[in-house]
C-alpha positions in Angstrom: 5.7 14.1 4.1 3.0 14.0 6.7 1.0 10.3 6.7 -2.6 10.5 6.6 -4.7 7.5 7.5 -5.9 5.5 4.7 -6.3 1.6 5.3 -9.3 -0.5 5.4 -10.4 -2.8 7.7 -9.1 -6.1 7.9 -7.1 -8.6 9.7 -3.5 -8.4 9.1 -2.3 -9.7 5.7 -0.1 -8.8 2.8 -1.4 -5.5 0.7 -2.8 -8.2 -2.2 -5.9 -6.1 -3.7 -6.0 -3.1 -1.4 -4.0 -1.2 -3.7 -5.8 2.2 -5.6 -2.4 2.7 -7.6 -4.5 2.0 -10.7 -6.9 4.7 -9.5 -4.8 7.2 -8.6 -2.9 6.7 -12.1 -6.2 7.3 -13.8 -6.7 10.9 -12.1 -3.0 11.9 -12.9 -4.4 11.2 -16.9 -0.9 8.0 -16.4 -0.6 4.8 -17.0 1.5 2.1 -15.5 3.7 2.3 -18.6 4.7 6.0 -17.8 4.8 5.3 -14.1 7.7 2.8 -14.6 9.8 5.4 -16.7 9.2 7.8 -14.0 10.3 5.6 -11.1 13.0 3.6 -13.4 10.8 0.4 -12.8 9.8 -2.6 -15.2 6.4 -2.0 -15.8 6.1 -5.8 -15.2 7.6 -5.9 -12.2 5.2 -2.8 -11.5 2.1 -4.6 -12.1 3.0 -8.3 -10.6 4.0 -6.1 -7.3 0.7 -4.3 -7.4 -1.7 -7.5 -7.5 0.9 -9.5 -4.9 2.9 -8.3 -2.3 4.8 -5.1 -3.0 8.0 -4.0 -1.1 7.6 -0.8 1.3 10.4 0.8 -1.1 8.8 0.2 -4.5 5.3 1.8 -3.0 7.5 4.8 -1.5 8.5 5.3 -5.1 5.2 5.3 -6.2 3.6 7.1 -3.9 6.8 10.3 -4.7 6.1 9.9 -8.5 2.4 10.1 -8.1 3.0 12.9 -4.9 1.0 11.2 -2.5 1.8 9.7 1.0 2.2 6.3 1.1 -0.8 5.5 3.0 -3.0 7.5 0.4 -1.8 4.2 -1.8 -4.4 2.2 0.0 -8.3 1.2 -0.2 -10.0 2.9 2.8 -13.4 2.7 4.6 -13.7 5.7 6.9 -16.4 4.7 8.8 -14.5 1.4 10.1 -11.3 2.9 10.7 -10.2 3.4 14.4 -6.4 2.1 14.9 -4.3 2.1 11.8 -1.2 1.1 10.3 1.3 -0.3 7.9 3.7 -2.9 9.3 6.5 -3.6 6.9 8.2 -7.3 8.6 10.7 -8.9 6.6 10.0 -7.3 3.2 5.8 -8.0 3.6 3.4 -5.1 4.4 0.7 -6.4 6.5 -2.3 -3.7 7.5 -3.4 -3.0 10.9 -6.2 -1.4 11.7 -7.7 -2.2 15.1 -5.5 -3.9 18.6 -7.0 -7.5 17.2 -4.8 -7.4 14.0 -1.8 -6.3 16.4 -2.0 -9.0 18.3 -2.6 -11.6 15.1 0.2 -9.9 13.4 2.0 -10.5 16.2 1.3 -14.0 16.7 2.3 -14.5 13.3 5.7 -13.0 13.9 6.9 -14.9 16.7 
């Protein structure tokens, strides 16, 4: 699948409430319930992931079962975006969207 940007701006941090899984459910006439059967999730586990800090392979099976990119999983403002990225570090997905956040993600890192 080809990525497309889609991140907002902020300083690098967990994916906690940048999420439009909700959203994109809503579109696709879904709700989380169905999601899980589709994915073979606990819709728990679904929804506690959503509003914390989901794991790059549980938002890859999302993103398949609602046929989007990963990437099209997150909040975006446009007009701030320049640089962009997801970094997936030890299980945590942090966002990066401008050489600042590299270099705090970074920091945080070492």
């Amino acid at each position: 699948m080809e990525e497309k940007r889609t991140y907002k701006k902020t300083p690098p941090q967990n994916v906690e409430g940048k999420l439009r899984v909700k959203e994109l459910l809503k579109e696709r006439g879904m709700n989380i319930t169905q999601l899980a059967e589709q994915i073979g999730a606990n819709r728990e586990v679904i929804s506690r992931a959503l509003t914390g800090n989901p794991t790059y392979s549980l938002l890859a099976n999302i993103a398949s079962a609602l046929n989007v990119d990963v990437r099209d999983l997150f909040v975006v403002d446009q007009d701030e975006a320049q640089l962009q990225g997801l970094v997936v570090y030890n299980g945590k997905s942090y966002f990066i969207n401008d050489i600042d956040d590299w270099k705090r993600l970074v920091e945080l890192i070492k």
